[in-house]
C-alpha positions, 0 to 999 in steps of 0.5 A, spaced: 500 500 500 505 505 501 508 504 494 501 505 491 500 511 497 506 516 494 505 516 486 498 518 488 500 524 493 505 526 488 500 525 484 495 530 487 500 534 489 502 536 481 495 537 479 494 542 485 499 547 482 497 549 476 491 551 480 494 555 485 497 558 480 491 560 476 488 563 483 494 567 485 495 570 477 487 571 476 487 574 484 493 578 482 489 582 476 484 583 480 488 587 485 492 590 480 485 593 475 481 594 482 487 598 484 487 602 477 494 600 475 490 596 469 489 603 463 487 602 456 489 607 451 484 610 445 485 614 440 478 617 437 477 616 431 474 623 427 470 619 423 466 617 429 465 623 432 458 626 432 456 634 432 451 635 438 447 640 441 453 647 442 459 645 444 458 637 444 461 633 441 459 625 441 463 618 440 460 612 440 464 605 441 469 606 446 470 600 450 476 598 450 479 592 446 480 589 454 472 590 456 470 587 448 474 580 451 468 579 456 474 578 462 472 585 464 466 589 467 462 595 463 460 600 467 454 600 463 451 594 466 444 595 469 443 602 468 435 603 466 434 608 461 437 612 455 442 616 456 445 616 463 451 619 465 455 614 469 458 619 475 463 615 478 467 613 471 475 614 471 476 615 463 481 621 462 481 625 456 487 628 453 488 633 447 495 632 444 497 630 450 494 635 455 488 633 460 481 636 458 476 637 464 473 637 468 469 630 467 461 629 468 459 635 466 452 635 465 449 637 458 448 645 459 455 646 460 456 642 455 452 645 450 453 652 452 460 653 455 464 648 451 472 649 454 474 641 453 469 639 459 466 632 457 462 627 460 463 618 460 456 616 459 452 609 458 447 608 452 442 603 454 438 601 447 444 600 444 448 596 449 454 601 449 457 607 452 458 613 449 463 619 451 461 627 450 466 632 450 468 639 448 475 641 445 479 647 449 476 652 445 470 649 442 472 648 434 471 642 431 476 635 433 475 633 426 477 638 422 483 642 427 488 637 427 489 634 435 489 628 437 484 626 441 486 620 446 482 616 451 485 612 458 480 608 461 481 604 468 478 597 466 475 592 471 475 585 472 468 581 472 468 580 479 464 574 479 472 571 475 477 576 481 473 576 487 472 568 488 479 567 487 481 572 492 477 569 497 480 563 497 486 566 498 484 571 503 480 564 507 487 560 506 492 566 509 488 568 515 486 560 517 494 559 516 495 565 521 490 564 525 493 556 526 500 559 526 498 564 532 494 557 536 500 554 536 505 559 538 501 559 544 500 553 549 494 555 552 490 556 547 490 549 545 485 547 549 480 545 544 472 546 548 470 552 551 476 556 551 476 564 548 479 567 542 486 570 544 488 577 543 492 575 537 487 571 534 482 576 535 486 582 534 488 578 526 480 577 526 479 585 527 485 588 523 482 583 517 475 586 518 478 594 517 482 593 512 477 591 507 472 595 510 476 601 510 479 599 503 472 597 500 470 604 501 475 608 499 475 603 493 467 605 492 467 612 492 464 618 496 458 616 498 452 622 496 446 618 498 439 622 498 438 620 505 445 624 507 443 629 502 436 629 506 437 630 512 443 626 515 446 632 515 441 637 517 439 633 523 447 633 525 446 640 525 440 642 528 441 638 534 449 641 534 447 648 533 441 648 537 436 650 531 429 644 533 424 649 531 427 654 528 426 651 521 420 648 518 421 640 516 427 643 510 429 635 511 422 633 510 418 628 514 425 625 516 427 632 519 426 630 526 430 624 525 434 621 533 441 625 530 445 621 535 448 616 530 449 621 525 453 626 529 460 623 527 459 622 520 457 629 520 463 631 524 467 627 519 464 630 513 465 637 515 472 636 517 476 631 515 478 630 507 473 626 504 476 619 503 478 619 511 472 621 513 470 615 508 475 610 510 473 612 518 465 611 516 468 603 513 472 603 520 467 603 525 463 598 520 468 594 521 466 592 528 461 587 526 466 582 523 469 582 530 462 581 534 460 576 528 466 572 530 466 572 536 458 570 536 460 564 531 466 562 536 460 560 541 456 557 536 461 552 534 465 548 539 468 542 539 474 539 535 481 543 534 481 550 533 483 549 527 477 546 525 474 551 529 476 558 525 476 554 519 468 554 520 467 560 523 471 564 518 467 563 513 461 564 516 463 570 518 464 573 510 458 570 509 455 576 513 460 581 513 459 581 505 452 581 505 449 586 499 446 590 504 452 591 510 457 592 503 453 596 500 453 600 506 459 600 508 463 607 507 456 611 507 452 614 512 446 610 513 447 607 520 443 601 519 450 597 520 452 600 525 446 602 530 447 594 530 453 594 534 450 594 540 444 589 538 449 584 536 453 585 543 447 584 547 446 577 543 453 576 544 453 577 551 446 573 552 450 567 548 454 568 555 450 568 559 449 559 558 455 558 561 452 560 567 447 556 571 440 559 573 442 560 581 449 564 578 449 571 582 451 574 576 446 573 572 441 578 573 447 583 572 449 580 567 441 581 564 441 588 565 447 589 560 444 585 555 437 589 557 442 596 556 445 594 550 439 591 546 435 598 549 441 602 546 440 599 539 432 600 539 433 608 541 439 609 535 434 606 530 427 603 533 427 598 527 431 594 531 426 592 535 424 586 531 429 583 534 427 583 541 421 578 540 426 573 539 431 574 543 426 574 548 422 567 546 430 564 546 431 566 553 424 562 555 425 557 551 432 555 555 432 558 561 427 555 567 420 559 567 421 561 574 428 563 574 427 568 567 420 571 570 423 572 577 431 574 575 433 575 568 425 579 566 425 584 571 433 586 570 433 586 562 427 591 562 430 595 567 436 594 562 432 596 555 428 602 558 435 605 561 438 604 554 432 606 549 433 612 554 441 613 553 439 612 545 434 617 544 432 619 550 435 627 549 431 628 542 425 624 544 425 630 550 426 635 545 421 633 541 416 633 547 418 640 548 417 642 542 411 639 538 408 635 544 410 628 541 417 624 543 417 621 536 414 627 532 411 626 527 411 618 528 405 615 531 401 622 532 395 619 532 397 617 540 400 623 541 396 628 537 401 633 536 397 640 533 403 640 528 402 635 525 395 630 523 394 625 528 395 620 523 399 613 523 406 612 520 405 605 516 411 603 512 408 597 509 409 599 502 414 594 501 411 588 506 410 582 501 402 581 500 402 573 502 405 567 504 407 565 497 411 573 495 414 572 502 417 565 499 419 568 493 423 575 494 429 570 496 429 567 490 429 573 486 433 577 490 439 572 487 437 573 480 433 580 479 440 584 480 438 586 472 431 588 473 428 595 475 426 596 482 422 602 481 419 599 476 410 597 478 409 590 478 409 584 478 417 583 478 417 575 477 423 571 475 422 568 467 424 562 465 423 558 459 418 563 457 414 562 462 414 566 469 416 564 475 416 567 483 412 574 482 411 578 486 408 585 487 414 589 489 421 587 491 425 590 497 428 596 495 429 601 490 436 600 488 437 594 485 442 588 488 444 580 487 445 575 493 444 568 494 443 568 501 437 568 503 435 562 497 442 558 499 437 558 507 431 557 505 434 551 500 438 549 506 432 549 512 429 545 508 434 539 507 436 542 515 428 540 518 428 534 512 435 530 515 433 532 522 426 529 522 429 523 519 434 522 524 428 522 529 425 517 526 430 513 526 433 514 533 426 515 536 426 510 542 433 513 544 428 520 544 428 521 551 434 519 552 437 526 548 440 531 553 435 536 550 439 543 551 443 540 557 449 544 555 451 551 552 453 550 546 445 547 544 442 553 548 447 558 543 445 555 536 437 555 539 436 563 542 441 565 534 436 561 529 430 563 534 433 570 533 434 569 526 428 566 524 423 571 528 427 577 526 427 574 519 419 574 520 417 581 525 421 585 518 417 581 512 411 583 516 412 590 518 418 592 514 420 589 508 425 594 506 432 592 504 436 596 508 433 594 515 435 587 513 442 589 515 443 585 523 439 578 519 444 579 513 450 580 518 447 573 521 446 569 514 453 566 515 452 563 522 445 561 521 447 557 514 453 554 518 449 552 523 445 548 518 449 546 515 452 543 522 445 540 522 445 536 515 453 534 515 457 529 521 463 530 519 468 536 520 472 536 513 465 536 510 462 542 514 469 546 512 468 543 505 460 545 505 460 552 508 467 554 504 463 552 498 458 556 500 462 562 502 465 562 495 458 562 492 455 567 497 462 572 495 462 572 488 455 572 486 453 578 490 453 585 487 451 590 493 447 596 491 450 603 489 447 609 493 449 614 488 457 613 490 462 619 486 469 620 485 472 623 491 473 631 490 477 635 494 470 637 499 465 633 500 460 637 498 463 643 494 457 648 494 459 654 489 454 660 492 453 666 489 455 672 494 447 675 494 445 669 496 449 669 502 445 675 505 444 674 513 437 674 515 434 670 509 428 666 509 429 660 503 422 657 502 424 650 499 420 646 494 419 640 489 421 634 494 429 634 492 435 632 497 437 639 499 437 640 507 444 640 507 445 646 504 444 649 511 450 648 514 454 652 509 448 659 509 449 664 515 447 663 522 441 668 522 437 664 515 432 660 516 430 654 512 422 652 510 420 647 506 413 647 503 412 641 498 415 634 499 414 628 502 409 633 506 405 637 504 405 644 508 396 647 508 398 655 510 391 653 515 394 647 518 400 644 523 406 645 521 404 650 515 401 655 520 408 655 523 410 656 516 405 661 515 407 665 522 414 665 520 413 667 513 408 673 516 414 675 521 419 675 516 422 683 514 429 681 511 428 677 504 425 671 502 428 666 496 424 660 493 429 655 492 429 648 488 434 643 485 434 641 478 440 638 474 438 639 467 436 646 465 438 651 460 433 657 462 430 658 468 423 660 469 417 658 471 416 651 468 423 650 472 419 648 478 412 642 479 405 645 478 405 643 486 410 647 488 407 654 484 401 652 487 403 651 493 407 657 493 401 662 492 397 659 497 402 661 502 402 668 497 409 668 494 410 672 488 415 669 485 420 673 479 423 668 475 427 673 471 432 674 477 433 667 478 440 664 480 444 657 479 450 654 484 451 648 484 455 642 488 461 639 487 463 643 482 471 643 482 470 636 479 461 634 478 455 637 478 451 633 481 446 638 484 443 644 481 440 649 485 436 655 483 434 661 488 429 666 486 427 672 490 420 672 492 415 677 496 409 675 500 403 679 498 399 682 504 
């Protein structure tokens, strides 16, 4: 047998080398592309270029010899409409050689300045994209003689780079995991043992990196919510201006600010790619907690085995398409979380103790605060605690939760919920006569606000069969128009499939981790059944929940399945969906730990199950651009920063955070949006009052992108409606434009019109 033992090896050994050589090259260009070291270089071709409208000059076809090969991605991919600009393209453009600019010029400057601005942009219809442009000074680059020369960083498809990465990434922290385990004896105690520092300290550095890496990778993040009210909020409740402004954020203008704060801090005054790479860091702390949560889960075996399946269990979460979308941005769903997933991790611990342990009521209370102080940051949050407190039943005696463990965590809740949004909520009370203003005001029955109830349920499945199938779509709809009206339904062979009304954002992504459990609980239930059934005279025998680590593996699928269902029933909105996503990992590990006996086959499962998980996801884009020299770059003309002036803001769009840039003395009032102010009613007398007071002047703002000359036809029917029912005048001939980012895009466009209240 040895004879035949040493040719195999040899054997084995020879055919995995040329594997690895093929990981290690398709990972190195997949670094060097994604690292913008990998640039194609075109000459425009002057029988290809186009006259457009003024200065605009239009060539088609200019993909990259590299991009046509189908190894590389098209920005273009999944763009819905005609002809978008593609804001986040690095494509450089040079005339005999010197760098025209700046780049993403929306098309009134194109069409009426010229001056060598262009723009990258994706014609859908056609499949390509194309590249409109201005010369330096405005002649025709058929005819004037220059070279025209277009370098374009291009990227791998991910779906070829990131699975090899992966492996890679897996295979180096578990070698540097083992190493570190085996350096140290006292870590070679194979059950109940914790992490070391250095093992924890590699799982945390790991966790940074990519955070920090992925979001200065992705760009600046301008999403509508931060440009709606994530600023603004930050910046009322610094400066002390609740009440002094009318709604300019909208309905989210009385948002708990708390969590925003050091985002806003770090915009305001740090450059943008560390206040961006900061916002990836302090994301980074739920891969800490998922490891950590994962090493009570899985116990038994060597440390090895252990970190081999709770390594991958964590990427699974860690690079969900919520959380990655999130990461570098300023929504805080990924980390108002990090109490929540501290308060499971904490309960987790609280099995090693026995009910009759002294500790255990202290320790109840550190669960209550934390998971209190998770539901005060965002009060989503609180479709967890059905299931953390189900878990605590089911594994506790009756009489120890109800006497020692309940009393304790509800003390515990209300004193974080409290320290989370107890200031704003007291605010608020002061203000408007309602701690949730405008929320659940048909409770507290604020005279600003009709006493109606807030019900988010527009994206909530409408039966059992859509709840079932948003899973399924969710791993293959990435291409599909979110926004779009119904039915949404997977087509296959003609014939439609898994149809449901609306999908869960707006914004479309791919993943497959909610289809790979759905697919993995069914096995999961099938195989545990049969095993009962067949060992059922045994059955009484089990030692059902005796040990730590099967209360553990309980409260987390009761915590998981619980807040899987509370957040279809109530929510049905992507972007609460972050805490299940960041658990999907462990909870596929556990079913697969259900389903597989063996140690090397559960490795092999959830690896298998990572490597899929990594390289199908496509997380969404909340409006990332290239990082600028400020975050926001408004350019506002001197008259407009006149002290005392009321800005009436109208047509719905983003602009709230405008109000930190204009003098202390301005007052802001929005009167159409997502609220509709009545000058008779609520918020609109207030508006009215402020408006009647008002000596200084009044300007009508609005935010358009796109538009050569500024009138009245430049803003809604509603906004002008609404204008004259509050008996502004406004004077569309006196109008002004500013813009912001405007040392390198024009992202948003600003009008300001002077106006007069009539008496």
């Amino acid at each position: 047998m040895s004879k035949l033992r040493l040719p195999l090896t040899r054997i084995r050994t020879g055919l995995w080398w040329p594997v690895r050589l093929v990981i290690v090259l398709v990972t190195t260009l997949g670094i060097l592309s994604y690292a913008g070291l990998v640039v194609t270089e075109r000459t425009l071709d002057p029988s290809q270029i186009i006259r457009g409208p003024g200065q605009l000059w239009v060539t088609v076809a200019v993909d990259t010899p590299l991009t046509t090969l189908g190894l590389f991605a098209s920005r273009c991919d999944s763009i819905s409409g005609n002809v978008i600009a593609d804001l986040s393209s690095e494509a450089v453009l040079t005339e005999d050689g010197r760098r025209l600019g700046p780049a993403h010029a929306i098309d009134d400057r194109l069409h009426a300045d010229g001056a060598g601005v262009y723009s990258f942009r994706c014609l859908d219809d056609a499949g390509g994209r194309a590249l409109g442009f201005s010369t330096s000074d405005n002649s025709d680059p058929r005819a004037n003689g220059r070279s025209y020369r277009l370098s374009t960083p291009v990227r791998m498809v991910p779906e070829l780079f990131l699975g090899p990465f992966m492996l890679l990434v897996v295979w180096g922290l578990r070698r540097l995991l083992a190493t570190i385990a085996a350096a140290n004896p006292r870590a070679r105690i194979a059950d109940g043992d914790r992490l070391t520092w250095g093992e924890l300290a590699v799982v945390a550095l790991a966790g940074l990196a990519f955070s920090m890496a992925w979001a200065i990778g992705s760009g600046q993040d301008r999403n509508w919510d931060q440009r709606n009210y994530h600023v603004y909020a930050s910046f009322a409740w610094l400066h002390d201006r609740i009440g002094l402004d009318v709604e300019p954020g909208q309905v989210q203008t009385w948002s708990n600010p708390f969590p925003h704060i050091p985002y806003y801090l770090a915009i305001m005054h740090l450059p943008p790619m560390a206040a961006g790479a900061l916002m990836g860091a302090l994301a980074s702390l739920n891969f800490v907690l998922i490891y950590l949560i994962g090493w009570r889960l899985i116990r038994g075996g060597s440390r090895a085995t252990r970190h081999a399946l709770v390594l991958p269990a964590a990427i699974i979460g860690f690079t969900a398409a919520t959380p990655l979308s999130e990461l570098g941005t300023t929504f805080i769903d990924n980390t108002s979380c990090l109490p929540l997933l501290a308060g499971l991790l904490l309960a987790l611990h609280s099995f090693d103790l026995d009910d009759r342990d002294r500790r255990l009521p202290l320790i109840s209370l550190g669960i209550g605060i934390l998971v209190g102080l998770a539901v005060g940051l965002k009060l989503t949050h609180s479709l967890f605690l059905p299931g953390l407190a189900i878990g605590l039943l089911l594994c506790r005696r009756l009489p120890v939760t109800l006497l020692r463990i309940a009393p304790a965590g509800l003390l515990g809740i209300g004193i974080g919920f409290l320290a989370g949004d107890g200031p704003p909520a007291w605010v608020l009370w002061q203000h408007y006569g309602n701690p949730f203003f405008p929320y659940f005001n048909d409770l507290f029955k604020s005279p600003y606000y009709p006493p109606v109830p807030f019900a988010a349920a527009t994206f909530v499945p409408q039966s059992w069969g859509e709840a079932l199938s948003i899973p399924v779509l969710w791993a293959f709809l990435y291409d599909h128009g979110f926004t779009h009206p119904g039915p949404h339904c997977l087509t296959v062979w003609g014939r439609d499939w898994f149809c449901v009304a609306r999908l869960t954002s707006e914004v479309p992504f791919r993943d497959p981790r909610g289809l790979l459990l759905e697919i993995g609980l069914g096995v999961a239930a099938i195989t545990v059944l049969l095993r009962a059934f067949v060992t059922w005279p045994r059955l009484a025998q089990w030692p059902w929940l005796a040990g730590a680590e099967d209360r553990n593996r309980l409260v987390l699928m009761v915590f998981f399945l619980t807040g899987f269902a509370a957040w279809m029933a109530f929510f049905g909105y992507q972007r609460y969906f972050v805490t299940i996503d960041l658990l999907s990992g462990l909870a596929m590990a556990l079913v697969i730990l259900a389903i597989l006996p063996r140690p090397r086959h559960r490795v092999a499962a959830l690896t298998l199950a990572a490597l899929l998980a990594v390289t199908w996801t496509r997380p969404s884009d909340w409006e990332r651009v290239a990082y600028g020299r400020s975050w926001f770059g408004l350019d506002v003309p001197p008259p407009l920063m006149a002290p005392n002036t009321v800005f009436v803001m109208v047509n719905g769009r983003a602009a709230s955070y405008l109000v930190p840039f204009f003098p202390p003395s301005d007052r802001f009032v929005r009167l159409t949006g997502n609220i509709v102010l009545d000058p008779e009613v609520g918020l609109g007398r207030q508006a009215e009052r402020l408006l009647a007071d008002h000596t200084g002047p009044i300007m009508v703002v609005g935010v358009s992108p796109t538009v050569l000359e500024v009138n009245e036809r430049t803003f809604y029917d509603l906004d002008l409606e609404t204008l004259k029912r509050f008996r502004l005048d406004t004077d569309f001939s006196r109008c002004l434009t500013f813009t912001s980012r405007g040392e390198t895009l024009q992202l948003d466009r600003f009008i300001a019109c002077p106006a007069q209240r009539r008496p």
